[in-house]
SEGU-855603 format. One line per field, with one value per residue (C-alpha): residue in one letter; z, x, y. Coordinates in pm, whole numbers, padded with zeros to 5 digits. Layout:
SEGU-855603
residu (A,...)
Z (Z,...)
X (X,...)
Y (Y,...)
end
This chain:
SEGU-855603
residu (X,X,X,X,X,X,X,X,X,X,X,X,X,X,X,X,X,X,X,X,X,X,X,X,X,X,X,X,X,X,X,X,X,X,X,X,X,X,X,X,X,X,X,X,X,X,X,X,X,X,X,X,X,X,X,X,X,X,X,X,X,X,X,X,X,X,X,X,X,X,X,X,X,X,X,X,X,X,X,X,X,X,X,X,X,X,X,X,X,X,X,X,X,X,X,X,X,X,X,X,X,X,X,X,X,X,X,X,X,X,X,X,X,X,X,X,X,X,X,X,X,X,X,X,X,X,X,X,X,X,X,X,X,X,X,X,X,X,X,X,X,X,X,X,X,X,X,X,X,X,X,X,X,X,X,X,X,X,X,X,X,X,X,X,X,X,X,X,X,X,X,X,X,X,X,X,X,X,X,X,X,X,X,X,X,X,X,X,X,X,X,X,X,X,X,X,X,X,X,X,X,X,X,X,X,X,X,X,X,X,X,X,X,X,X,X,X,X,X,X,X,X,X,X,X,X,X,X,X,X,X,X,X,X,X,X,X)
Z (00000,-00081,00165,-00045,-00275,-00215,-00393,-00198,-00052,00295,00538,00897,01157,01342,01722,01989,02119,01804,01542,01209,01165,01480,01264,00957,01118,01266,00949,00774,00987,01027,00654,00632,00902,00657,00355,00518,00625,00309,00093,00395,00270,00575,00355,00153,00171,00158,00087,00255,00323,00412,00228,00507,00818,01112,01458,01768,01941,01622,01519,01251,00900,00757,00447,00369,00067,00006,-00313,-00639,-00510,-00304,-00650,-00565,-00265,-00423,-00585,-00222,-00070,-00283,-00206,-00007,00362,00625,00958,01307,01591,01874,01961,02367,02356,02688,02667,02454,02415,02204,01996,01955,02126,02420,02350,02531,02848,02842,02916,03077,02878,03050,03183,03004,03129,02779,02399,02173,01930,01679,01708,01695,01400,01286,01299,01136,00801,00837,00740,00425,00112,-00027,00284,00330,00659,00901,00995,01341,01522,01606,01266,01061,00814,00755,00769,00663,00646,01026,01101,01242,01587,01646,01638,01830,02144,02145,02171,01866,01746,01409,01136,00915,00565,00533,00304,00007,00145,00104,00379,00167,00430,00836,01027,01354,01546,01877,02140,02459,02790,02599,02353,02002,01767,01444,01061,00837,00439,00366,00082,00129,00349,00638,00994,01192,01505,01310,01230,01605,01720,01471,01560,01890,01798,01621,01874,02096,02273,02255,02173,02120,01939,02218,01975,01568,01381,00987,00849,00490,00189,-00126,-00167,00107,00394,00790,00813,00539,00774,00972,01314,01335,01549,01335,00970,01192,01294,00983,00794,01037,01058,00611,00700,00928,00620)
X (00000,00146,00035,00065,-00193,-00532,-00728,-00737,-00933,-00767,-00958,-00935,-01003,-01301,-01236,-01491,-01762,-01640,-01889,-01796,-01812,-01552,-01339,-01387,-01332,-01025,-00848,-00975,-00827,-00511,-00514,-00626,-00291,-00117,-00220,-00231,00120,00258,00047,00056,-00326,-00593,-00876,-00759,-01078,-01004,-01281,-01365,-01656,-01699,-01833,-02072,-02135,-02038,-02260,-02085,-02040,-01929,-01538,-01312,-01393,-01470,-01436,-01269,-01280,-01085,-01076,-01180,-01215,-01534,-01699,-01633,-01807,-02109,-01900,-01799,-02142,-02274,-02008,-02081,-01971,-01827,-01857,-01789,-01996,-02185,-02549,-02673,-02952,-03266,-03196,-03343,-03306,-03501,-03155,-03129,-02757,-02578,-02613,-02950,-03038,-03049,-03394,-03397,-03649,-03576,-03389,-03214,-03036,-02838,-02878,-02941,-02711,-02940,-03208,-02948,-02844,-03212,-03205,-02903,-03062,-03348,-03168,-02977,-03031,-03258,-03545,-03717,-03563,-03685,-03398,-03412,-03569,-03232,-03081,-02951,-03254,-03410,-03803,-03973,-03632,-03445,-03319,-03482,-03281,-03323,-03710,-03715,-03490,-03796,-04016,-04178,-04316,-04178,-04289,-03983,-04029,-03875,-03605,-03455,-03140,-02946,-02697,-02510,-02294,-02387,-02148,-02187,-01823,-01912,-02187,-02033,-02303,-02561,-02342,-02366,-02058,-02090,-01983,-02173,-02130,-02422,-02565,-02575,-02857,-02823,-02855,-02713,-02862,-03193,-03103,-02964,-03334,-03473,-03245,-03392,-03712,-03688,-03526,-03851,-03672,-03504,-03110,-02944,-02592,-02371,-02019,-01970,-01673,-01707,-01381,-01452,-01603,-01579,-01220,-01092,-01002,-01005,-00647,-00516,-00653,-00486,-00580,-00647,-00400,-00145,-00242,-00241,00092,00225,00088,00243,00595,00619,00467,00800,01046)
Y (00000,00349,00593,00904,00803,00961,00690,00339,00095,00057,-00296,-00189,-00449,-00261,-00247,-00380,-00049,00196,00279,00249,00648,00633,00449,00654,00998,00875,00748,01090,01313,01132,01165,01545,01621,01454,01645,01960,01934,01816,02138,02372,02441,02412,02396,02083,01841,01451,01211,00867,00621,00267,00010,-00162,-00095,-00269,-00261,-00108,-00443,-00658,-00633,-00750,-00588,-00261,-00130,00199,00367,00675,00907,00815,00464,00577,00458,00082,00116,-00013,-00333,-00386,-00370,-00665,-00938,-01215,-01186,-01416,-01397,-01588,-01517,-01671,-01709,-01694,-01921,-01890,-01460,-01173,-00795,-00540,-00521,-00883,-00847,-00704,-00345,-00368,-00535,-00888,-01053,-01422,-01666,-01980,-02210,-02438,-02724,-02820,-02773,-03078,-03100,-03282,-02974,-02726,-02906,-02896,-02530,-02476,-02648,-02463,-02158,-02242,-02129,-01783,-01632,-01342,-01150,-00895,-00628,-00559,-00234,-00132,-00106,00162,00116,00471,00466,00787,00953,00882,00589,00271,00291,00666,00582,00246,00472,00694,00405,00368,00020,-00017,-00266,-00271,-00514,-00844,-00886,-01168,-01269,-01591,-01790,-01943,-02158,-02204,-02409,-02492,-02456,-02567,-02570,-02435,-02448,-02203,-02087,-02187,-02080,-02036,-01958,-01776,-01706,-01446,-01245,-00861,-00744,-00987,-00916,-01167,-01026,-01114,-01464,-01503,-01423,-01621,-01929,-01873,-01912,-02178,-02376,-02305,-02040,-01719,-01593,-01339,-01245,-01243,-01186,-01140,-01062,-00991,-01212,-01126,-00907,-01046,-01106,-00903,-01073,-00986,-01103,-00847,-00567,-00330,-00179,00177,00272,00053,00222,00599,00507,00395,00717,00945,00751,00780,01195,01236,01064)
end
């Protein structure tokens, strides 16, 4: 990667609790103190966007697009996705993970494997998919979560998406881990409330990471702090 050139597509691994704007403000001003210092003009404007967003409490990653490569963010957005993650079975919340408070269902003593293996089936190949209340979906012009916080029911439309792959990677005491290969459009925290359900329950997502977009993988990413670092240290050369 040359860090001079305006025009990239840079994968950050998204930390845990940061938005994705977090992470996008941070990588363009590191990249505005850059230009600014190198033109010595303070109103020099640098574009950047990502391509998919990433909820506060998923990691791994995200997308940037700087320059005239903001026009692949669209490409990006269709590719398939992977991601790892695990589902809390006998516990709900209204954002179908830990961001809100967690609600006990029941009591369960011990998953089945065979039903959770049931369930898993279930969910392969194309479905129609309700996005959660607490997505970034905008209804009537504001966004799905700003009007859920103010306690408004909301009946958002299913969906067409496709899981293209679900592998089960282990059932730990109510934890189910997992690996998903999605279309574009798919909540997870959706499919973790709907796995719930179907298991004659309720779940939640209690972890995701997003390990890859298309061809671009989680392990090719860098850390925020690391790419910063690395701009700044080729600024001072």
């Amino acid at each position: 990667m040359i860090l001079t050139d305006r025009n990239q597509i840079i994968l950050i691994n998204k930390p845990y609790r940061w938005t994705s704007f977090d992470v996008v403000k941070k990588i363009r001003s590191a990249f505005l103190k850059k230009l600014r210092a190198e033109s010595s003009d303070e109103k020099v404007r640098f574009k950047v966007g990502h391509a998919g967003t990433l909820d506060p409490l998923a990691t791994g990653l995200l997308i940037l697009c700087t320059g005239n490569k903001t026009k692949d963010i669209g490409r990006i957005q269709d590719a398939e996705k992977e991601y790892t993650g695990s589902i809390h079975m006998g516990v709900f919340s209204e954002s179908y993970d830990y961001e809100r408070e967690l609600i006990k269902h029941e009591d369960i003593a011990e998953l089945d494997p065979a039903k959770v293996e049931e369930v898993r089936m279930s969910f392969l190949g194309e479905q129609f998919q309700i996005p959660p209340m607490h997505s970034a979906i905008k209804v009537e012009g504001k966004r799905a979560y700003e009007l859920a916080r103010q306690g408004n029911e909301l009946e958002l439309k299913a969906r067409r998406i496709e899981i293209k792959e679900f592998e089960i990677l282990g059932i730990e005491l109510l934890q189910i881990h997992f690996r998903i290969v999605c279309s574009k459009g798919t909540y997870i925290r959706s499919l973790a409330d709907d796995f719930g359900k179907r298991m004659g329950s309720r779940a939640c997502l209690s972890s995701l990471s997003r390990t890859r977009i298309g061809e671009y993988l989680l392990t090719d990413a860098f850390q925020p702090s690391e790419f910063i670092n690395q701009l700044s240290e080729y600024q001072s050369n």
